[in-house]
Structures are given as structure tokens and as C-alpha cells.
Residue, then its C-alpha position, 0 to 999 in steps of 0.5 A: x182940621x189940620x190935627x184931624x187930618x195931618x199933611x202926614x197922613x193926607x200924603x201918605x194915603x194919597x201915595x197908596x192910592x196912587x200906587x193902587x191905582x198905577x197897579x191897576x192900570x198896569x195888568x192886562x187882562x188880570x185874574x182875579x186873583x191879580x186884581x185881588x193882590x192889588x187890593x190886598x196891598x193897598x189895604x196892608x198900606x192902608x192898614x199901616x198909614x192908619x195905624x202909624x204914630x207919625x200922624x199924631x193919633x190921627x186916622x181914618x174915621x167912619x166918613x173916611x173909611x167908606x170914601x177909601x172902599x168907594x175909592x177902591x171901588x171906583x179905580x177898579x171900575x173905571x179900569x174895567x174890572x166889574x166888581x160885582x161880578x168879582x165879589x160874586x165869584x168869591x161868594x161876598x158883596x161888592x162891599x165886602x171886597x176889603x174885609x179880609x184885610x181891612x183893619x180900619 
């Protein structure tokens, strides 16, 4: 287990989403823009941990994939961004709202 799932690779995706979720609680009344930065920056990090050679080759898999995006998901919601609503302003599903920087 420890070669599918690296301590490297745990800490640092604990890490992004740490900072994803510090951002989050951070604005006040965000835009959707705002919230949508965030969510782009924490994918970007993503992108990078799950791309990065200090991890042994080891990655997101599918499980992990859609844990990340209901993570994503979860701390928008519980910080009161209605992501349904959101993703409907842009013209896409609640479950599209890391595709367009979503490498893994």
C-alpha cells in the first residue's frame, strides 16, 4: 500500500488541500470568480503533486480522482458556496467545475 500511496504523496495533497481550504474560509462574500481562483489553484497543485517524480510513479488513480473533486466540492459547501448554483452561472454541471484545469 505504501508504494501505491507514497507518505510524499499523501503530505502533499494534504498540504494543497489545506491551503484550499484556508483560502476558502479566507473571502468574505466571494465572487465567483474568486471562488473559482481558488479552485483553480488547487487543481494547478494538484496537477503538479500528481505529476511529480518525488512520489515513485505513484498517483491519483480513479477512487482518488473523484475523492479530490467530492473534496473540492464538500469544503466549497460547507463554507456556503452553493456549487450548483455556481457551476450553473458558467454553463456546466456541478461535476464539472475542475475540468478546465484538471489534468489527473
Amino acid at each position: 500500500m505504501a508504494e501505491l500511496f507514497p507518505e510524499s504523496l499523501l503530505k502533499a495533497t494534504d498540504d494543497a488541500l489545506q491551503a484550499f481550504e484556508e483560502d476558502i474560509r479566507a473571502l468574505r462574500e466571494p465572487s465567483d470568480e474568486e471562488v473559482l481562483g481558488a479552485v483553480e489553484r488547487v487543481v494547478l497543485d494538484l496537477n503538479a503533486i500528481n505529476e511529480d517524480d518525488e512520489h515513485g510513479g505513484a498517483g491519483f488513480c480513479t477512487d482518488e480522482r473523484e475523492q479530490l473533486c467530492e473534496c473540492i466540492d464538500q469544503t466549497l459547501s460547507e463554507h456556503g458556496i452553493d456549487v450548483a448554483a455556481l457551476a450553473a452561472r458558467r454553463g456546466i454541471d456541478r461535476a464539472e467545475i475542475t475540468d478546465s484545469w484538471r489534468d489527473w
